[in-house]
C-alpha positions in Angstrom: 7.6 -31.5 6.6 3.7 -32.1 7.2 3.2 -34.7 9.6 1.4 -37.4 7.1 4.2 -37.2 4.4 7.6 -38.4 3.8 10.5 -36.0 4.4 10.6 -33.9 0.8 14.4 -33.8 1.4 14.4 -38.0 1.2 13.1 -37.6 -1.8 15.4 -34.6 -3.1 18.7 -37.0 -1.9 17.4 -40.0 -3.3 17.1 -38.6 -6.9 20.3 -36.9 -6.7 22.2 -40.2 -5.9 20.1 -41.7 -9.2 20.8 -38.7 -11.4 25.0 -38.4 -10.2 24.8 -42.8 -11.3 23.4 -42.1 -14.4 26.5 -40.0 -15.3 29.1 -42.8 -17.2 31.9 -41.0 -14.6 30.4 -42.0 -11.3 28.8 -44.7 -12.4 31.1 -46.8 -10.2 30.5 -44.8 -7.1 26.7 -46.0 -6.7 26.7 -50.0 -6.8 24.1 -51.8 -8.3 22.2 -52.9 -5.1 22.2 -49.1 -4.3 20.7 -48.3 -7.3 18.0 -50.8 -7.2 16.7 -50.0 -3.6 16.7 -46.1 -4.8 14.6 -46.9 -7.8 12.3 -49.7 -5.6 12.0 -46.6 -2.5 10.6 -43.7 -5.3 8.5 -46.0 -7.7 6.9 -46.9 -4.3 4.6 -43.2 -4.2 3.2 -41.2 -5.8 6.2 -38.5 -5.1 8.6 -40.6 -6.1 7.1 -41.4 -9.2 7.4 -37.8 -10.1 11.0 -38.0 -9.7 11.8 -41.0 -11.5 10.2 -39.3 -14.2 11.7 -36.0 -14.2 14.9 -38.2 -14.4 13.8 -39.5 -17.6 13.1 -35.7 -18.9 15.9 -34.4 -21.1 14.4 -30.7 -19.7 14.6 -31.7 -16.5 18.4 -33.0 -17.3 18.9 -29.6 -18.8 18.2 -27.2 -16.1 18.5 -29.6 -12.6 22.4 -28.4 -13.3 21.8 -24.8 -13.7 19.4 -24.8 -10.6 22.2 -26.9 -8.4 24.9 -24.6 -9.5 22.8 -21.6 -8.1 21.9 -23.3 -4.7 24.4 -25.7 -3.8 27.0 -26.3 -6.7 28.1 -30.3 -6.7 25.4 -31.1 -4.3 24.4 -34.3 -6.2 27.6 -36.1 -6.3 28.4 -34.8 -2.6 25.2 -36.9 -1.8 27.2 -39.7 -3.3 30.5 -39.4 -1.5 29.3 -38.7 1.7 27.1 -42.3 1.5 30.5 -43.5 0.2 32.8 -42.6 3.4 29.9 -43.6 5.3 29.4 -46.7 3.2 33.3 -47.6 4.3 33.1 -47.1 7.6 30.3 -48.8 8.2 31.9 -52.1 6.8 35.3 -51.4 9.1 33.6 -51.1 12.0 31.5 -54.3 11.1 34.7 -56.2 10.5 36.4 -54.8 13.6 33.8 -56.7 15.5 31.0 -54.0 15.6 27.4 -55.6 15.4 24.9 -53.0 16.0 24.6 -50.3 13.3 22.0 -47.4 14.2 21.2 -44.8 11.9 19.8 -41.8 13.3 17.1 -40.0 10.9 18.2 -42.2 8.2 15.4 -40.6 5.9 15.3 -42.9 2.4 19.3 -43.9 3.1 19.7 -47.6 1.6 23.0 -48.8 3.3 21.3 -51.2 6.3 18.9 -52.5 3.4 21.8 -53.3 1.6 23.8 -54.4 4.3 21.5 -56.6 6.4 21.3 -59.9 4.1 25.5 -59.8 3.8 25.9 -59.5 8.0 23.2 -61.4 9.4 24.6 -61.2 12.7 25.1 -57.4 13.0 21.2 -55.6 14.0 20.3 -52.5 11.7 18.1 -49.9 13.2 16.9 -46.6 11.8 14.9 -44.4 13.4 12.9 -41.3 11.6 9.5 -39.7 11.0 7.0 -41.9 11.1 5.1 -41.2 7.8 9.3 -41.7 5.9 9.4 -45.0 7.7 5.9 -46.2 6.9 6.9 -45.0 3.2 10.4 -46.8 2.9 8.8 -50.1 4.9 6.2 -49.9 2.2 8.6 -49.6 -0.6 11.2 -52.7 1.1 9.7 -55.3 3.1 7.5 -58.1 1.6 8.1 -59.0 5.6 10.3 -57.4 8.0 14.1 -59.0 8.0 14.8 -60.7 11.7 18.3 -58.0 11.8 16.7 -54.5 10.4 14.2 -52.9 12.3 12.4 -49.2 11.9 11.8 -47.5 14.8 9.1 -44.6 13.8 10.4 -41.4 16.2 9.3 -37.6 16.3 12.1 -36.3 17.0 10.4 -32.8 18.3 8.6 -34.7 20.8 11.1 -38.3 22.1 15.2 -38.0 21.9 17.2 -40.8 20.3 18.2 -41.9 23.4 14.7 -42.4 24.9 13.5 -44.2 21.6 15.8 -46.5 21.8 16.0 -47.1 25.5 12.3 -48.7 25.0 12.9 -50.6 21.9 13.1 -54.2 22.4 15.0 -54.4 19.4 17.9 -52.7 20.0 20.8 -54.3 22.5 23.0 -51.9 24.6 25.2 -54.6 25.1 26.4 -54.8 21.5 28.9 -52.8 20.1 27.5 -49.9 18.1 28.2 -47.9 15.5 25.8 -44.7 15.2 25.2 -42.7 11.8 23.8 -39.1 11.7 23.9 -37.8 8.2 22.3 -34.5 7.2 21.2 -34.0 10.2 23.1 -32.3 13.2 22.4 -29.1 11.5 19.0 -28.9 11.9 19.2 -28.9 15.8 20.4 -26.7 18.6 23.6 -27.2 19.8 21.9 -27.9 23.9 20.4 -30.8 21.8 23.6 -31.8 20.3 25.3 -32.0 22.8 22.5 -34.0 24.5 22.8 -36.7 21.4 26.4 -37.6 22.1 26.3 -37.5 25.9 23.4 -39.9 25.3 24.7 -42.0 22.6 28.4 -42.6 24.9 25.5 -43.0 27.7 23.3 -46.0 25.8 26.4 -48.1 24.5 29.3 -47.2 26.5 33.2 -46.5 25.4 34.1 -47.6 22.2 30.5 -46.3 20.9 31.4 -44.9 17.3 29.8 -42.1 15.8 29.9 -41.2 12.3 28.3 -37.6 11.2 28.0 -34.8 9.4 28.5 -31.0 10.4 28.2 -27.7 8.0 30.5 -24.5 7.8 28.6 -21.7 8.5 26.9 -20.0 5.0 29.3 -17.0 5.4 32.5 -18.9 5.2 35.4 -19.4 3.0 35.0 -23.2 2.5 31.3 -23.0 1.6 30.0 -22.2 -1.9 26.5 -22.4 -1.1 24.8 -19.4 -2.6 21.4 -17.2 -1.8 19.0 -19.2 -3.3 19.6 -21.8 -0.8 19.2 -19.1 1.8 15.5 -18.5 0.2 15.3 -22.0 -0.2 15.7 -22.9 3.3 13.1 -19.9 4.4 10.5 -21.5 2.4 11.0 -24.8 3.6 11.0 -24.1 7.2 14.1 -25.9 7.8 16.5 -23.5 9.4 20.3 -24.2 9.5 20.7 -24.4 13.4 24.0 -25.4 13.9 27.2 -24.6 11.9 30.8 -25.5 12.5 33.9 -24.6 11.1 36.1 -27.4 9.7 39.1 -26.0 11.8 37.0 -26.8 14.7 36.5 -30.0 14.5 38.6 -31.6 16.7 38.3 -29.2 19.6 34.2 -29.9 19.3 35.0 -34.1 19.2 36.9 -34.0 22.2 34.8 -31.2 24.0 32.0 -34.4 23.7 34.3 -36.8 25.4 34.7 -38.4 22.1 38.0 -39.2 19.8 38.1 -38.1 15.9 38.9 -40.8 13.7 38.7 -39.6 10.7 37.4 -36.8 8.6 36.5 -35.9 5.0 35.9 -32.6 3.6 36.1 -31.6 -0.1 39.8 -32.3 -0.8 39.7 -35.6 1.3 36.6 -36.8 -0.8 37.9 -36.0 -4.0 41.4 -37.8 -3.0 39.4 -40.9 -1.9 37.1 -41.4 -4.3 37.5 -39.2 -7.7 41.1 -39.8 -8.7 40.9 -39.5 -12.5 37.8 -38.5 -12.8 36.5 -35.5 -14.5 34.1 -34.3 -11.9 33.7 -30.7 -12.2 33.0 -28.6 -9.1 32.4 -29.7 -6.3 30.4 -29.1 -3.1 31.9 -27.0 -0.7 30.3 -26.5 3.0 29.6 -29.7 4.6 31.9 -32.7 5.6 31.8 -35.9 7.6 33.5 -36.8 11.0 34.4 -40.5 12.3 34.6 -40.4 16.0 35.0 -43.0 18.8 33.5 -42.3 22.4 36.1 -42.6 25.3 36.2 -42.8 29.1 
């Protein structure tokens, strides 16, 4: 990512989520507000623009499939369930009595902008790249909401922990809920293991942590293919960090942290596409609900 543009994977998720709506069979699985903050985020550049368009194209329609299927079959609507478990844990945690929500490289996600006007009492922060967050404030505040804040961190250069230590806005004495989504495999596992220790460090027991982790490209429960491998070469962005499913729990704990709840291709399928007709399916990443303890 070049240090004056938005994240080109921002971009790649946000049209994804708009092209799996526009199907009539997962329509219901991308609300309304979601929709609208998608479109409002990509009309807002020049980038964007482009993809709004190629969403229009019937060629684009055509061969977007055929190109997913070779990379990273079902990726599109994955993008949708994962922001759905997320979606839902979010709102528990909010009615259990949570009233901090903190997403961590929160690229063009819409959830706190969605969120913040229906729990004026709960304080949204996302932190990411500066030139995503100058984008997405461009694209969403007429003027910045008293409850949702972006905190502009490079992330190669200040940890989360740090940022957030010297922003005003954010309250250690609230009750938190963290989100990490698409991100954990991008880092070292020194610097992973650094993020929890320093998430349980900023908000204390009972910090909750949702994220999500990869299997590694080579196993069984992946179906990710060679182009990604190419893919990922020519984008710079190496897969750091991979972790069996199986794992899990022993890694959760091993952080001083409990697991919740998790979600990988059956679970999602279970939850949220009962009689639908939704093809395949992604296969390779899945999402982890945790709770920090003593």
């Amino acid at each position: 990512m070049k240090d004056d543009q938005a994240s080109s994977t921002a971009y790649t998720v946000l049209q994804g989520v708009l092209f799996s709506a526009s199907k009539p069979a997962y329509d219901s699985l991308v609300s309304h507000e979601q929709q609208t903050a998608c479109q409002r985020i990509l009309s807002a550049s020049v980038e964007g623009q482009k993809r709004l368009k190629q969403l229009d194209s019937a060629a684009f329609r055509f061969m977007a499939p055929l190109l997913e299927g070779a990379m990273m079959p079902g990726i599109t609507l994955h993008y949708v369930l994962r922001k759905r478990f997320i979606r839902d844990a979010v709102e528990a945690a909010i009615a259990d009595g949570y009233t901090q929500v903190v997403n961590l490289g929160a690229g063009f996600d819409t959830l706190a902008w969605e969120l913040h006007s229906l729990h004026s009492n709960v304080n949204f922060i996302e932190l990411d790249h500066p030139a995503t967050n100058a984008q997405k404030s461009k694209a969403l505040f007429d003027q910045s909401p008293n409850n949702f804040h972006l905190l502009a961190v490079d992330f190669s250069q200040t940890d989360a922990r740090e940022a957030l230590q010297s922003f005003p806005e954010f309250d250690a004495d609230r009750k938190t809920f963290f989100i990490c989504e698409g991100v954990l495999m991008y880092l070292e596992r020194p610097d992973i293991d650094r993020l929890f220790d320093g998430l349980k460090q900023l908000t204390g027991v009972g910090t909750r942590f949702v994220f999500t982790a990869v299997a590694p490209m080579d196993s069984v429960d992946s179906n990710t293919g060679w182009l990604l491998r190419l893919y990922l070469k020519f984008k710079a962005e190496p897969l750091n960090w991979a972790l069996e499913q199986k794992d899990l729990a022993a890694f959760v704990q091993e952080q001083g942290y409990r697991l919740e709840d998790m979600a990988g291709t059956d679970q999602l399928r279970q939850r949220y596409l009962q009689g639908v007709d939704h093809g395949t399916l992604h296969h390779g990443e899945y999402l982890a609900l945790t709770t920090a303890e003593a």
